[in-house]
C-alpha positions, 0 to 999 in steps of 0.5 A: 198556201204554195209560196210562189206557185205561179197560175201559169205554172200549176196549169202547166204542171196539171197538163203533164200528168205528174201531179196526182194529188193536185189533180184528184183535187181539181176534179172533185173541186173547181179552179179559178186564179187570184190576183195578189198584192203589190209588191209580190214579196213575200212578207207583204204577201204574206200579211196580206193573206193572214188578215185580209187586209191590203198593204196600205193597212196592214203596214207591212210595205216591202220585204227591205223597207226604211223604218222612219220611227227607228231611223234604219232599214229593215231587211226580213231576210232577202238573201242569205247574203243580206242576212249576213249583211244586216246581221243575223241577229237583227233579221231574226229578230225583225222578222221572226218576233217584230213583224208580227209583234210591231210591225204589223198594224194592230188596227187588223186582225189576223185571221187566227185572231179573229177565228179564236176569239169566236171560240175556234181553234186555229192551226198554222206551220211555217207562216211567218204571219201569225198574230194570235192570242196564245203566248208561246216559249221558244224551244230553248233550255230556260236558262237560255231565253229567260228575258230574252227578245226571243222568250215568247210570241203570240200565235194561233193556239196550234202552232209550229214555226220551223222547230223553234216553236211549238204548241206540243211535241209531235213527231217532226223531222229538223225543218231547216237541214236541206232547202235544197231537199225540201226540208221545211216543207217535209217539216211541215207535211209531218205536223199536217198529217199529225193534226189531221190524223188527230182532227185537232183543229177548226181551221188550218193555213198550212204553208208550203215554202220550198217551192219558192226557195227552188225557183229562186236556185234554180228557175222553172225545172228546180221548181216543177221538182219542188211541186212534184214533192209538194203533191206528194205531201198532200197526199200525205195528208189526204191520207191522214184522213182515210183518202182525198174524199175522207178529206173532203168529207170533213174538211173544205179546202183551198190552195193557192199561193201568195206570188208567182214568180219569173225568170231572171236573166239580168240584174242592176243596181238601183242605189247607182242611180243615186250615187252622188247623193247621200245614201242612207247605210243600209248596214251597221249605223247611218244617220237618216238627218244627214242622209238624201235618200234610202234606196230599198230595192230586192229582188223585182221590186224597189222603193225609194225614200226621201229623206228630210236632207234631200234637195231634189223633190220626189218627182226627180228622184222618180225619174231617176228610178226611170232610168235603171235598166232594170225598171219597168214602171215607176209610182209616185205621189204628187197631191192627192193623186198617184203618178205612174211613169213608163218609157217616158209616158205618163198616167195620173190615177186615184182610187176614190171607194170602188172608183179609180179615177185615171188622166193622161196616158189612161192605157199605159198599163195594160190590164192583161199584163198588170192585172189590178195594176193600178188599185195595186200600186195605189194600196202600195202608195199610201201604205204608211211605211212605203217608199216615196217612189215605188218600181217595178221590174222590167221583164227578165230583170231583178233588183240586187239586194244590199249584199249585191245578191241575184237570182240571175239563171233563176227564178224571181218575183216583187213586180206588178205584171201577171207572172209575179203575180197571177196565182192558181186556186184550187177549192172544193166544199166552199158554199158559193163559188170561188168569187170573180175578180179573186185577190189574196186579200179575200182567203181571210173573208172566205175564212171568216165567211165559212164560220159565219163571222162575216 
């Protein structure tokens, strides 16, 4: 997986000729594009990929989102900003150890789960999705983590997360000395070729973020730079394993991606739009009982809770989030049906099994332009930890996060439309053909599919 390799973008990159690997992989293999989840963040992404499953299962709704049970917001780590805003400590533990340990539903199995329990190994690097049965002591002297919150967690049985933790030693550089340089992906690349090398695994989700960190710095060039070295560590691997067709002699492979991204020329401010009322603290401590609302917006998407105080209904709190410069589409709920807003138009909609069900302003959102839009932001609705109003970005904007952090002059993704969230798929060895209609939610079935456990 590429984080935030935009269809669009591999397209374009496999015209120019610079992407050597990518493209012996597209001749031996077949393309096709997949459809992500909403919002196009990277935890919900992620989560998505991991299991299977869509936002409104397995629980992970936003990458800052409100916790009802503890009272306060989660950040996972929107900005190195926010992260020092929040608290170091606290969006360490929150998404290195809580995600996948609380958070995550447990009503889902994680493909690593589901894999190990029928007796096969599974391998991941970097993935901060990674539910598995096999505990793992975190690389500290004993008397370090002895009791600490940090001790252990529960992956697949290979499993490597950015030198902290890993199942065995291999020869790996430090992951997190250079973003700028590609650290974590060349952190990644030397536990790819090791495992491959060593033939050591039955199934492998092998992460590649830097593409992602380069867009936001530095928009399309800084990320077409990050692909370039991204094809280079897949050559890496290919030989490991004695060549690309050696690869493909043993293994099927997929590449893809959680989101894409686009450019960002302008930023706001969601809370303001809420200034006169009583904002939940999003740092250090806040009293949810005396708070109106909890205004959670990063990067191109947002959401909005409402808190038992508040006096305006989720309808008016909705037509506030309409009115940021920023917004292009607000979501909400009225009774058994979801409400989508746009420059003042209206569409109500509700996904009854396969069947979505529209009144209104049936063509609002354009199916090109948001594709899966509206079963998207239904799954999003009814997720048990979202917000009670959902926005998505206009185009060219994005949402500041709570330390006030952009990504103006970069890069940026969280909204429903096609930018954010179209990705490319390169395949070659699967039984059938890449299916129609492909979301990210179906990696984990092909997975699944592949070892006959579907």
């Amino acid at each position: 997986m590429i984080d935030g390799l935009a269809a669009n973008f591999l397209e374009a990159e496999l015209e120019s000729g610079g992407l050597r690997n990518l493209a012996a992989l597209h001749e031996r293999g077949e393309y096709g594009q997949a459809v992500s989840v909403f919002p196009t963040v990277t935890p919900v992404c992620l989560s998505s990929i991991a299991t299977g499953a869509n936002v409104s299962e397995h629980g992970i709704p936003h990458i800052v989102w409100f916790d009802a049970a503890q009272g306060r917001v989660i950040d996972y780590g929107s900005s190195a900003g926010a992260v020092l805003a929040a608290g170091p400590l606290s969006v360490a533990r929150d998404a290195m150890i809580e995600m996948t340990r609380t958070h995550l539903s447990s009503d889902v199995a994680t493909v690593f789960e589901s894999l190990e329990a029928a007796g096969l190994a599974t391998a991941t690097v970097s993935f901060t999705c990674f539910r598995g049965p096999v505990t793992h002591k975190i690389r500290f002297p004993g008397a370090v983590r002895r009791g600490r919150w940090f001790e252990t967690v529960e992956g697949p049985s290979k499993f490597f997360f950015f030198n902290l933790y890993e199942s065995e030693q291999l020869n790996t550089p430090f992951a997190l000395r250079s973003r700028a340089s590609g650290s974590v992906d060349a952190y990644g690349a030397a536990v790819a070729s090791q495992l491959v090398e060593r033939d050591e695994f039955d199934y492998f989700l092998y992460y590649l973020p830097d593409l992602d960190y380069a867009a936001h710095a530095g928009g399309g060039l800084s990320a077409r730079v990050a692909l370039r070295r991204v094809d280079n560590h897949l050559g890496t691997m290919f030989e490991a394993a004695g060549g690309i067709d050696a690869f493909l002699e043993r293994y099927v492979i997929v590449v893809s991606s959680d989101h894409g991204f686009s450019a960002v020329r302008e930023s706001s401010r969601l809370e303001e739009k809420f200034s006169d009322l009583r904002l939940l603290r999003s740092r250090g401590a806040g009293d949810p009982k005396e708070s109106d609302v909890a205004v959670c917006a990063s990067m191109r998407a947002g959401a909005v809770y409402r808190l038992p105080g508040c006096t305006l209904d989720v309808r008016g709190l909705a037509s506030r989030a309409e009115a940021c410069p920023a917004t292009d589409a607000v979501f909400f709920m009225e009774g058994e049906e979801a409400v989508a807003r746009r420059q003042g138009e209206e569409l109500r909609f509700r996904l009854s099994g396969s069947e979505l069900l529209r009144s209104g302003s049936v063509d609002l959102l354009d199916g090109d332009i948001y594709p899966q839009g509206l079963e998207r932001a239904w799954h999003a609705l009814n997720a048990e930890r979202s917000g009670d109003v959902l926005v998505s970005a206009a185009g060219g904007w994005e949402f500041v996060d709570l330390a006030g952090r952009d990504h103006v002059g970069g890069a940026s993704h969280g909204a429903l439309t096609s930018a954010d969230s179209v990705v490319p798929v390169l395949a070659a060895g699967l039984r059938e053909p890449l299916p129609v209609g492909l979301s990210i939610t179906d990696f984990a079935t092909l997975a699944r599919a592949h070892f006959h456990l579907t």
